[in-house]
C-alpha positions as CSV (number, residue, x, y, z in Angstrom):
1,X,21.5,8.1,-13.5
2,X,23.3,5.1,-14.7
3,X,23.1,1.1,-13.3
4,X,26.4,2.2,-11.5
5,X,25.2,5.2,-9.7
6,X,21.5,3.6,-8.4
7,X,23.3,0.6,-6.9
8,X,26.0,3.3,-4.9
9,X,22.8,5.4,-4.0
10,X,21.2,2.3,-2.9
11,X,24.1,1.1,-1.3
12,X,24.3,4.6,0.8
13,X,20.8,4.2,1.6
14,X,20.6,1.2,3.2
15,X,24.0,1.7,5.2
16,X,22.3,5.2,6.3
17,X,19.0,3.1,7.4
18,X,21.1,0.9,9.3
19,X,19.6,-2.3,8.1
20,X,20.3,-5.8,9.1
21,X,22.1,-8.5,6.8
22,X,22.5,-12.1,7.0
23,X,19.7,-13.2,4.3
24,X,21.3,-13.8,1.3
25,X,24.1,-10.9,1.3
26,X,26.5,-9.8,4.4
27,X,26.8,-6.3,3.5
28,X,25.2,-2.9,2.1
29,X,26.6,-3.6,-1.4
30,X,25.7,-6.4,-2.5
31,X,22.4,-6.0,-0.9
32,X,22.0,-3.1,-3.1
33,X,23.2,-4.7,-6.3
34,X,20.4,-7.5,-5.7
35,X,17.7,-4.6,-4.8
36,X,18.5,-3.2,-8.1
37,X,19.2,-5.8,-10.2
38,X,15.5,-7.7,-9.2
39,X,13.9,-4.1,-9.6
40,X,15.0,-3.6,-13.1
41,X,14.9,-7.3,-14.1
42,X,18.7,-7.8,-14.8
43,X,20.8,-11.2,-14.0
44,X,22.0,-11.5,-10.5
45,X,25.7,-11.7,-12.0
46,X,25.6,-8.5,-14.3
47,X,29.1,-7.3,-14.2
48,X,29.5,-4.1,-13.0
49,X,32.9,-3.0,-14.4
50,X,31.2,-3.4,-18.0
51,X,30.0,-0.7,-19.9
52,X,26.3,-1.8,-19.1
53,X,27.0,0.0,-15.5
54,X,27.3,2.5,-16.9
55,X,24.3,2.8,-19.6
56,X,21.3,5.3,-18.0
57,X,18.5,3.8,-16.0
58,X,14.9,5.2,-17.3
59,X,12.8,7.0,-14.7
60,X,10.5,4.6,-14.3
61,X,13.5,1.8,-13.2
62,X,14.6,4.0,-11.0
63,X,11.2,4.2,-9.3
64,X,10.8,0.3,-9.5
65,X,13.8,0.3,-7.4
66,X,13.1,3.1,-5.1
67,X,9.9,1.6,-4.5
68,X,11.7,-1.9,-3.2
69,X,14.2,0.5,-1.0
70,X,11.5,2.0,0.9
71,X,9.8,-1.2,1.8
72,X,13.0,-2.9,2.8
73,X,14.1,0.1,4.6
74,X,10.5,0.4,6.5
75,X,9.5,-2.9,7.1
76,X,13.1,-4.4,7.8
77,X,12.0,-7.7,6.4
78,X,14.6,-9.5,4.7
79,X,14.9,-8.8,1.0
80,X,14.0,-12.3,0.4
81,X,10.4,-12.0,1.4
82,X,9.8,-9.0,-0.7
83,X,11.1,-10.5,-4.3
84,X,9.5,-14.0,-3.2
85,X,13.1,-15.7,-4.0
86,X,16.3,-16.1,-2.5
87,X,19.4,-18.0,-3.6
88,X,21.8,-20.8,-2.3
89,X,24.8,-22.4,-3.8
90,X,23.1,-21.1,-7.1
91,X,20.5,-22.4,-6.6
92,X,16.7,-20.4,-6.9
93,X,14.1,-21.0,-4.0
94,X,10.9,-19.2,-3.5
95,X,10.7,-17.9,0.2
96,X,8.0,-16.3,2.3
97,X,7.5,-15.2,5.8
98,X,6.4,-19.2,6.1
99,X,9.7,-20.2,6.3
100,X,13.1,-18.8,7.1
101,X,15.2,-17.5,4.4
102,X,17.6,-20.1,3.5
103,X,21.2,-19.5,4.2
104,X,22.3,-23.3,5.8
105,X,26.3,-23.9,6.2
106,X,25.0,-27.1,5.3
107,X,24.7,-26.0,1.7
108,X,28.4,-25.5,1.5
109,X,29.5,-29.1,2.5
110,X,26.9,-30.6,-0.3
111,X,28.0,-28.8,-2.7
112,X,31.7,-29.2,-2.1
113,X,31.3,-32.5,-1.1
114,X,32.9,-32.2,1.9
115,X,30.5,-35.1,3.3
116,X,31.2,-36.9,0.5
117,X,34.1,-38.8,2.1
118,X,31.5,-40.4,4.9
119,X,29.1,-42.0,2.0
120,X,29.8,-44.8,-0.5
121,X,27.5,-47.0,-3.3
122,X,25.4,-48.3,0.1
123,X,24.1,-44.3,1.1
124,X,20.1,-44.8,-0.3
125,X,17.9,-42.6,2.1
126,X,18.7,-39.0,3.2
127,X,16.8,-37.5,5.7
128,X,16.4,-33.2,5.5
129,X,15.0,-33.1,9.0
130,X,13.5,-29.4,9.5
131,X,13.5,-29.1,6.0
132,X,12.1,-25.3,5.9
133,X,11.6,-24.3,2.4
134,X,13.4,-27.7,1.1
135,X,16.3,-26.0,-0.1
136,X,18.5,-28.6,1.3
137,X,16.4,-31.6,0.2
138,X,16.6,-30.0,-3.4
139,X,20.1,-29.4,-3.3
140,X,21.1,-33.3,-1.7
141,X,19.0,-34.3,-4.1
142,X,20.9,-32.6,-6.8
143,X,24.1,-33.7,-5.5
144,X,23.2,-37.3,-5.2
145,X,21.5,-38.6,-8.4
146,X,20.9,-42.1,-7.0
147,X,19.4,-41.2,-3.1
148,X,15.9,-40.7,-2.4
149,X,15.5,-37.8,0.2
150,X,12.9,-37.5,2.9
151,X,12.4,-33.7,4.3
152,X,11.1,-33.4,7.4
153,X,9.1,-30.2,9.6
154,X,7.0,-29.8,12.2
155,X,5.1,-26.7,10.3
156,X,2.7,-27.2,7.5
157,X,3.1,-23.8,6.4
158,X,6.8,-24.7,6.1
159,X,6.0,-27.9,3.8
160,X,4.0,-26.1,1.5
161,X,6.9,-23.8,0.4
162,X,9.2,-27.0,0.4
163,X,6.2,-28.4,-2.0
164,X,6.6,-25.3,-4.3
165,X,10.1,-25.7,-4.5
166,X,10.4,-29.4,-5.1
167,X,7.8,-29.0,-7.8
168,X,10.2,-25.9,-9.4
169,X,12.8,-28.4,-9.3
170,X,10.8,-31.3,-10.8
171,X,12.0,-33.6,-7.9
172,X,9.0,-34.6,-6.5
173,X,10.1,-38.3,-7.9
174,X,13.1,-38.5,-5.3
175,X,11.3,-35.9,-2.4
176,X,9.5,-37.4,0.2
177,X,7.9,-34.3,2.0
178,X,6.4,-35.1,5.9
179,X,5.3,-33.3,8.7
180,X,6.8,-34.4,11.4
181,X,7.8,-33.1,15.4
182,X,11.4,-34.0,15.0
183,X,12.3,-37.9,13.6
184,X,8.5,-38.4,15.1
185,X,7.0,-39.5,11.8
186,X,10.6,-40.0,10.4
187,X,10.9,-44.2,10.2
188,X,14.2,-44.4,8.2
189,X,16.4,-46.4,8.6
190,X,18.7,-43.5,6.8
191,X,21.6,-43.6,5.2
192,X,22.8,-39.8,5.8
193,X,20.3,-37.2,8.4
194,X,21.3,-33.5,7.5
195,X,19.5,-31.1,9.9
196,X,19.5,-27.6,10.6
197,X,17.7,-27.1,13.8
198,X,16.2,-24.7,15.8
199,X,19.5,-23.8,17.7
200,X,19.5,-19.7,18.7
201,X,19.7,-19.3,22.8
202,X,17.3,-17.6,24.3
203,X,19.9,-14.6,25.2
204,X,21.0,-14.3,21.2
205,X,17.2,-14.2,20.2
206,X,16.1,-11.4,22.5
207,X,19.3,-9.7,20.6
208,X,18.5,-10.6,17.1
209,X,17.8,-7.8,14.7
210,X,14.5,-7.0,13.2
211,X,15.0,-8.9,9.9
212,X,15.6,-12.2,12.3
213,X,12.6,-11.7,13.8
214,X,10.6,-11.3,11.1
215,X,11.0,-15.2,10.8
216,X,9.7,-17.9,11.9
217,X,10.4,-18.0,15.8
218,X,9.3,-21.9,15.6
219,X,12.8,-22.6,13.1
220,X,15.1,-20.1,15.1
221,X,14.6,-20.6,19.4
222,X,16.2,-23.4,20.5
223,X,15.9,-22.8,24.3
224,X,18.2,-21.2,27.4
225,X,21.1,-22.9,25.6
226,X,19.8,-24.0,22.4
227,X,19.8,-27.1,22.4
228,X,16.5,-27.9,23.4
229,X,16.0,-29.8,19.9
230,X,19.0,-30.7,19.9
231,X,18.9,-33.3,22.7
232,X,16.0,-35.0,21.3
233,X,17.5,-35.6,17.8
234,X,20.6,-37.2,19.7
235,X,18.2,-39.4,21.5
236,X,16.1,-40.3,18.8
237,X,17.9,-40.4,16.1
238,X,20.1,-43.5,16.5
239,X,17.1,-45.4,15.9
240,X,16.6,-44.1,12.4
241,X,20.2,-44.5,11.0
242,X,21.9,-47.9,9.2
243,X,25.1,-48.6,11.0
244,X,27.2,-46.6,8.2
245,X,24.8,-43.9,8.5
246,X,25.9,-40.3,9.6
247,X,24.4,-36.6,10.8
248,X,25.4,-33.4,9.7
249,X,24.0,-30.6,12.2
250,X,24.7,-27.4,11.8
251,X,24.8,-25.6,15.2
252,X,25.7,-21.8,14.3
253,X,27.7,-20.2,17.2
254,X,26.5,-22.4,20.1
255,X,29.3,-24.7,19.7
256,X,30.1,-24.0,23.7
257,X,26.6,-25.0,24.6
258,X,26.8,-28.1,22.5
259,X,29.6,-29.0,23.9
260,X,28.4,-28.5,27.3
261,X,25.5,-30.4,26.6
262,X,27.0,-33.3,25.3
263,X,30.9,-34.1,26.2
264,X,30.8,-37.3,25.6
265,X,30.5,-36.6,22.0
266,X,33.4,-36.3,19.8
267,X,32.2,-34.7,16.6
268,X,33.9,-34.2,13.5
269,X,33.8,-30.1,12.2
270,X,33.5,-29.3,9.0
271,X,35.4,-26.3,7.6
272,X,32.7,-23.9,6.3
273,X,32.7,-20.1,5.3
274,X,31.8,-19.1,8.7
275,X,34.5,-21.2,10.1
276,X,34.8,-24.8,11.4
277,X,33.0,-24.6,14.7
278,X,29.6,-24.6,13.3
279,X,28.5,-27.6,11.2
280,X,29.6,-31.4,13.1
281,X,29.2,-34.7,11.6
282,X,29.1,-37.7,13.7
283,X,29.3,-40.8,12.3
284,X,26.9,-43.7,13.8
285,X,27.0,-45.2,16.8
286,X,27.3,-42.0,18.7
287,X,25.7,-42.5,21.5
């Protein structure tokens, strides 16, 4: 069996199991090129219209691999949690059932520097307020050579990934890691608060398919509407941003019950991936 032919087999496979997707790939194929890849210890970009795709894979590969199918196939846990890794913008983070997998819209506007246009030589202090596994914190950090960042949770399991992963990163220089029930223990004043909240309602989380639920409930439910954190970051977080300060919140698809919540808001969206209805920005004073 060649490279080629176990990825297509694994592909089939998982589309046959009628797996879940949203962790790090969107579909069957490219879940099974990572499945494969990680199994047989190849780079993540391998180019399959090479000749390598099409060199045999030993018996014993094929097994490693097989072996990772079953247990993503049985236990429906994200493919993240099995390999211990998952990527974003590029970028490597370990992961485990402590934290959600990261996959923050967020990402995109650091890296693109789509928020850019909103900082200046004054922007200091960045807040990643429910920091999860840090990936956030890393990547601002990246992005911003000259900012110190603060990341934020309310878990301590949570922390201690975003430890592990500042530490991979050698940033624990510019990382400020706290726990923290929303901007609780969070003094600032900041310059920039990115935050990707609990925001699911409680309808979409009864709905949610097993790999979703195999996270952390505490980083997901955001209430009836989903907003339930959200209303207290509004409140509170005013008082822990300079005056050219601005938040980035990602909301996902509850853009309705945001702007239910709160018309008197007049957010800027951000064009992401997913669309521009589900990362806002909103400039200080907002309130």
């Amino acid at each position: 069996m060649t490279l080629a032919e176990l990825v297509a087999d694994t592909e089939r496979a998982l589309s046959e199991a009628g797996v879940g997707f949203g962790h790090g790939t969107t579909n069957a194929r490219d879940e099974a090129a990572w499945l494969v890849l990680h199994a047989l210890g190849l780079p993540l970009d391998t180019d399959f219209t090479d000749s390598a795709s099409n060199q045999p894979v030993a018996p014993a590969s094929q097994a490693q691999a097989a072996t990772l199918l079953k247990a993503r196939i049985d236990t429906r846990k994200p493919l993240a949690y099995l390999i211990g890794e998952a990527w974003l913008q590029g970028v490597p983070f370990t992961v485990d059932e402590r934290v959600i997998v990261p996959r923050s819209l967020i990402a995109e506007t650091i890296a693109d520097g789509r928020i850019d246009p909103w900082l200046s030589d004054r922007t200091r202090r960045v807040l990643d307020l429910c920091t999860g596994n840090g990936s956030l914190a890393v990547l601002a950090a990246m992005a911003w050579p000259d900012v110190q960042v603060d990341a934020a949770d309310l878990s301590t399991d949570a922390l201690a990934v975003a430890k592990l992963n500042v530490q991979r990163h050698a940033l624990h220089n510019r990382i400020r890691l706290i726990e923290s029930d929303g901007l609780a223990h969070c003094d600032g004043p900041y310059d920039l608060i990115l935050c990707n909240p609990p925001y699911v309602n409680a309808q979409s989380m009864a709905a949610l398919p097993a790999e979703y639920r195999a996270e952390p409930e505490l980083a997901l439910a955001g209430g009836i509407d989903g907003m339930d954190f959200v209303r207290q970051l509004l409140k509170d977080a005013p008082s822990r941003m300079t005056e050219h300060a601005v938040l980035v919140l990602e909301i996902g698809h509850e853009r309705a019950h945001f702007e239910a919540a709160f018309p008197h808001l007049n957010p800027i969206w951000l064009d992401t991936s997913a669309g521009d209805d589900q990362v806002l920005l909103l400039p200080a004073p907002f309130v």
